[in-house]
Residue, then its C-alpha position, 0 to 999 in steps of 0.5 A: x863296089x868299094x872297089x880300085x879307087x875306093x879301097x885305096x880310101x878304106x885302106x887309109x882308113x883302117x890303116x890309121x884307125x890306132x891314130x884316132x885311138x885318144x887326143x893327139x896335139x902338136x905344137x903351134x903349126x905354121x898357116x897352110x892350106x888344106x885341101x879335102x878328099x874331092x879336090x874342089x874346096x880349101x882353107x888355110x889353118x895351121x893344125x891343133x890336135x886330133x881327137x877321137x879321129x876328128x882334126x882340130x884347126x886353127x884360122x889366121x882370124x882365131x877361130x877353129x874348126x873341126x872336121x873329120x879326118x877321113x874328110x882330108x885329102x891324102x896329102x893331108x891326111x899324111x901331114x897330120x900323120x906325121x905331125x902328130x896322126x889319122x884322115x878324107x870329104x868337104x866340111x870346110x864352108x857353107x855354100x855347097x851343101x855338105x851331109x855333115x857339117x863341121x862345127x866352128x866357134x870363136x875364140x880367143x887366137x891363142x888359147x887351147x881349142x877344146x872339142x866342142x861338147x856333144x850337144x853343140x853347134x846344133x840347134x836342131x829340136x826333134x821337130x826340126x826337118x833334117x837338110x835334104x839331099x838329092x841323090x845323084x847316080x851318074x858316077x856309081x858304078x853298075x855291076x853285072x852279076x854274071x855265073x861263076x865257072x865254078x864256086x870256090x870260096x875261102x871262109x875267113x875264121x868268124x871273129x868275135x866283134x861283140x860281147x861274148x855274153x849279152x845282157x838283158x836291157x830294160x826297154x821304156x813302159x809303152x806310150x799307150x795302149x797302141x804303141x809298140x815296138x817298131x823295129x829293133x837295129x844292131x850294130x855287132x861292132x859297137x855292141x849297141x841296139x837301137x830300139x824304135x817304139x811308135x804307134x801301129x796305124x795307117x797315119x803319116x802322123x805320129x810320134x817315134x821314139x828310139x833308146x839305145x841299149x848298150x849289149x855288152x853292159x845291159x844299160x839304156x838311154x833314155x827315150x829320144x822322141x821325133x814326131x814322125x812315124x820311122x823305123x830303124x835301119x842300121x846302127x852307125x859304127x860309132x854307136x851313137x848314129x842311126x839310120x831311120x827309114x819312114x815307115x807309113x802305111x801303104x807301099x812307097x811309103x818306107x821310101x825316105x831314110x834318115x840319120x839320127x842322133x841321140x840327144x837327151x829326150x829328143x832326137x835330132x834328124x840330120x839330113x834325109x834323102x831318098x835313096x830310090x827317087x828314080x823309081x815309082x810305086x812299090x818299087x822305091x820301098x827300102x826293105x834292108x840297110x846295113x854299115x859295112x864299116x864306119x864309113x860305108x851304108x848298104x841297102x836294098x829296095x823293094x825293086x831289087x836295087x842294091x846300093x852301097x853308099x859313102x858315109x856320111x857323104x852318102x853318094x852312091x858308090x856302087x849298085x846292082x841288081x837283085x830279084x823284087x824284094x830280094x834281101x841280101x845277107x852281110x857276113x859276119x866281117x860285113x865284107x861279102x854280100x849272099x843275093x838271089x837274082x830270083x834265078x841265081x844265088x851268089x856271093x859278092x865281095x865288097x871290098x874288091x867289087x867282085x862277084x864271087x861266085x854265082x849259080x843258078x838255084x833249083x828253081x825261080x825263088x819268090x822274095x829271096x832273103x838270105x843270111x849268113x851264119x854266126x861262123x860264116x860257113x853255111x848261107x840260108x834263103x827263105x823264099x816264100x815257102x821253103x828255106x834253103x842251106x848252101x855251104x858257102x865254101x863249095x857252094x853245094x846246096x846242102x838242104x832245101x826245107x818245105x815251111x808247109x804250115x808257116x808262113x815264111x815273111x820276112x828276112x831269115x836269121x841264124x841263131x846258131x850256124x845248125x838252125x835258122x830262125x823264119x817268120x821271127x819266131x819259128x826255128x828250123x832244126x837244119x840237119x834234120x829238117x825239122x819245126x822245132x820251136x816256137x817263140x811267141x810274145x815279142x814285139x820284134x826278133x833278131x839275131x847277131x853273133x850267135x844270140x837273139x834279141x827279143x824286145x817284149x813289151x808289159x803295157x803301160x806300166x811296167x817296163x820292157x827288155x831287150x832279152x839276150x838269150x841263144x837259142x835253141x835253149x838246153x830245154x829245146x836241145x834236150x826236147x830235139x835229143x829226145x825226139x830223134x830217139x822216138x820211132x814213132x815221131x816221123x811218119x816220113x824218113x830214109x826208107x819209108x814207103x809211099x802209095x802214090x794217089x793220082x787219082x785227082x789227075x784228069x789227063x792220063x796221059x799226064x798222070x803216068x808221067x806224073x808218077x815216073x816223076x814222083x817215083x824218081x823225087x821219091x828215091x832222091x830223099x832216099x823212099x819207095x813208091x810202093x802199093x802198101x805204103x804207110x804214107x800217101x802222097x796224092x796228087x791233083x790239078x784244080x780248076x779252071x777257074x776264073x781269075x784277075x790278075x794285076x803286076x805292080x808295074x803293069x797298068x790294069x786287070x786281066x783276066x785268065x784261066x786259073x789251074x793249081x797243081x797240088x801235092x800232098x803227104x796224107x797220113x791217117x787221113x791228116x795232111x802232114x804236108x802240102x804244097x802248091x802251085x798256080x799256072x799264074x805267074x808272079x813274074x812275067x818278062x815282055x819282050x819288044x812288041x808283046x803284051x801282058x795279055x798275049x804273053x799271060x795267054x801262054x801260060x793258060x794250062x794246067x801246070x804239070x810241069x811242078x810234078x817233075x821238079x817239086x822238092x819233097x821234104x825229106x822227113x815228116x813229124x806225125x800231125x797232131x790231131x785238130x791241126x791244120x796242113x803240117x800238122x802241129x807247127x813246132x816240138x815245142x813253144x816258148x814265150x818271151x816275157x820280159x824276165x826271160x822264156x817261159 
């Protein structure tokens, strides 16, 4: 957490952000020690000027150094404050090893030091390894995420921190026919995109490279190339520095982060670290990485492990917990974190180092990611096969919305606090639990402050764009106005009756409870179990059936009994909707003595539990003919090309 003893540093910091607005100077100051934030290193220099929130002193011997503001002790931060203003860890030597070292260059004593230029100091190529760090996690503080009593939370107004119009930015011709775009990382303070091309192959070789897209002017820099295969993870407050995380194939091979700047046709690599190193296999995968400000990183891995990070220093300052490849979601104002424990969904406040609020969720949740909305009032999860709409102020969960027919991978997006974007490229109408628009032709999606960036490649030839656009787009809009007034687009709605078929059902015992069950999920979403229903809902129970099943972190196959419980919306003899469940559990927690084996032995029968707690969709479209369960995906499809949405 950034918490107590940190956010007397943060405050420092934003407190003196004006300082470091322009080139700040002062007289010839006497010689003095200098001390840096951890107390263990000095040097004696008399201050020169502050720029760009970068201190400039001079040695007895005539040199000068530079270093960070935020890298001086308090005292000292103050001493330039009063001297002439703005900064906190150690740049001064060389001998322990520092993730961002100061650059120093001799001069004449009494000629005016002038801050080196960009491309200075460094020697590093494209090629150069970056310097190494060991991470050491003795001092993080661990958290406990625990249930709230209850869930009340204050909604800070959303404030505009990018341009309130984006605009479309050219993107480099591809390399090859192979070459793609990899990833696509925004930073909505700075108004810059980092975009990451590299070739799609299960090689440990390869070429990366990356441009930067300023969204406010639509301007492009120039490709920088590295010859490795990463992809980007989050963009530096500063706009020029960019986490790259490894990207290779096969689990435990997106596990290495890097930090990245931009210098003409090469980009120069850092320093690198493993911020999982502690952990084998999957488990060590970084999935998500976000700055919280310009001198705080957030990540997340496969495992569930959530760490916030010093920057540029890059210790761990805080970690916790979350549910296996859960990915959490940062506020609009990048102080609060939305996470799921599998079995819990919360709201963590980063600047006190606090949770929030937490409470359990319907039911366990597979892959949790969640998302905040552009006006940080509603939280969306995507787990697995549904997405589900809490309101962040009440907690109260709002929507739960089947994805039957799409497959939900990846992190969920808001485009507009009314719809959530899954998949990349499906849009989800919230209100009305609708597939509304399809959204093919990107090479990658996101979404920030209200719009959605897709970068759309055209070969070897031509160039690509980064398309700034908001969506739903007026001809979605007036497709789904359209679509709410025709009686016949919902074969499922308020009101409607439904026969129950339960014939699939071997026990009877089970069947009548099944259908006390269903009758009450149905009254819920407002509709009737009735013999001369419009719709049928039928249900079965499939198997036994012989199955292998292997855990990540549990060595070996083991055999078991496979049964699945299904449940169906049959109209007109065509799914409409369907969904599923295996008596196999993704999960499974030992306690001391027990086995993998003997505690898979107690979940060898049929599954009639997932009758009594299936979440039914609350409308459905009329399937189209010659589609598959879920019948036609979306009202209507667009494709991103590089002059726009067609």
């Amino acid at each position: 957490m950034i918490a107590r003893r940190r956010c007397i540093r943060l405050a420092c910091l934003l407190g003196g952000i004006w300082l470091a607005v322009g080139l700040a100077s002062a007289p010839a100051e006497e010689l003095r020690t200098w001390t840096d934030s951890t107390g263990k290193h000095k040097i004696k220099g008399s201050f020169v000027s502050l720029e760009d929130g970068t201190v400039t002193l001079e040695k007895d011997d005539g040199s000068t150094l530079e270093i960070e503001l935020k890298k001086l002790s308090k005292a000292d931060q103050k001493y330039v404050a009063e001297a002439v203003k703005s900064g906190g860890d150690n740049p001064f030597q060389t001998k322990d090893p520092n993730p961002f070292e100061s650059k120093t260059k001799k001069k004449p004593k009494k000629s005016k030091p002038t801050r080196p230029a960009e491309d200075e100091g460094d020697d590093d190529s494209g090629g150069g390894e970056p310097r190494a760090l060991s991470i050491d996690y003795s001092s993080a503080e661990q958290v406990s995420l625990a249930t709230t009593e209850s869930w009340q939370i204050d909604v800070p107004a959303a404030s505009d921190s990018i341009a309130s119009k984006l605009k479309t930015s050219p993107l480099p011709k591809k390399s090859s026919f192979f070459e793609g775009v990899k990833g696509i990382a925004v930073n909505r303070t700075c108004g810059k995109a980092a975009v990451v091309f590299a070739w799609d192959q299960p090689k440990p070789t390869g070429t990366t490279r990356v441009v930067l897209c300023d969204l406010a002017t639509g301007k492009t820099t120039a490709p920088a190339s590295a010859p490795v295969q990463m992809a980007p993870l989050a963009v530096h407050d500063d706009g020029r520095q960019i986490v790259m995380r490894r990207d290779e194939f096969g689990f435990g091979n997106q596990d290495r982060l890097e930090v990245w700047t931009l210098k003409g046709p090469r980009a120069e690599r850092k320093v690198s670290w493993i911020p999982y190193e502690d952990t084998h296999g999957a488990g060590r995968d970084v999935l998500w990485g976000e700055f919280l400000d310009s001198s705080h990183l957030a990540t997340s891995s496969r495992g569930g492990k959530v760490v916030i990070w010093s920057f540029p220093d890059l210790e761990p300052l805080t970690t916790f917990s979350l549910a296996d490849s859960a990915v959490p979601g940062l506020s609009p104002d990048r102080k609060r974190l939305a996470y799921s424990t599998g079995k819990e969904v919360g709201i963590y406040d980063i600047v006190k180092g606090e949770v929030l609020a937490q409470q359990a969720t319907p039911q366990q949740l597979q892959w949790p990611s969640l998302a905040f909305s552009p006006s940080g009032k509603k939280m969306a999860c995507a787990a697995f096969d549904k997405v589900l709409i809490w309101d962040v102020a009440s907690g109260e969960l709002e929507r739960t919305i089947p994805c039957t027919g799409i497959h939900v991978q990846g992190p969920i997006q808001f485009p507009d606090d009314h719809f959530v974007l899954v998949s990349g490229k499906f849009l989800l109408d919230i209100e009305n639990q609708l597939k509304l628009w399809t959204y093919d032709g990107a090479d990658q999606t996101v979404t920030t402050a209200g719009w959605t960036l897709f970068a759309v490649t055209d070969g070897e030839q031509k160039p690509g764009s980064l398309l700034a656009v908001q969506v739903p787009q007026p001809a979605a809009k007036n497709l789904l106005k359209q679509a709410l007034t025709q009686p016949d687009l919902f074969v499922l709605r308020s009101g409607t009756t439904v026969k129950l078929n339960l014939n699939g059902l071997p026990d009877a015992g089970e069947r009548e409870r099944t259908r006390q069950a269903l009758t009450e999920r149905l009254e819920k979403i407002g509709c009737l179990a009735g013999e001369n229903g419009t719709i049928e809902l039928a249900a079965s129970m499939e198997g036994p059936k012989d199955r292998d099943v292997r855990y990540m972190f549990g060595g070996g196959d083991y055999k078991m009994k496979e049964y699945t419980s299904r449940l169906k919306f049959v109209y007109q003899g065509q799914t409409a909707w369907e969904t599923s469940s295996s008596n196999v559990p993704g999960v499974i927690s030992l306690k001391q003595g027990e086995n993998i084996g003997d505690k898979l032995r107690e979940f060898e029968k049929p599954n009639y539990a997932f009758f009594q707690n299936v979440e039914l969709p609350k409308f459905l479209q009329k399937p189209t003919q010659g589609k598959g369960p879920g019948g036609s995906l979306t009202l209507g499809q667009s494709r991103a090309t590089t002059s726009g949405l067609q």
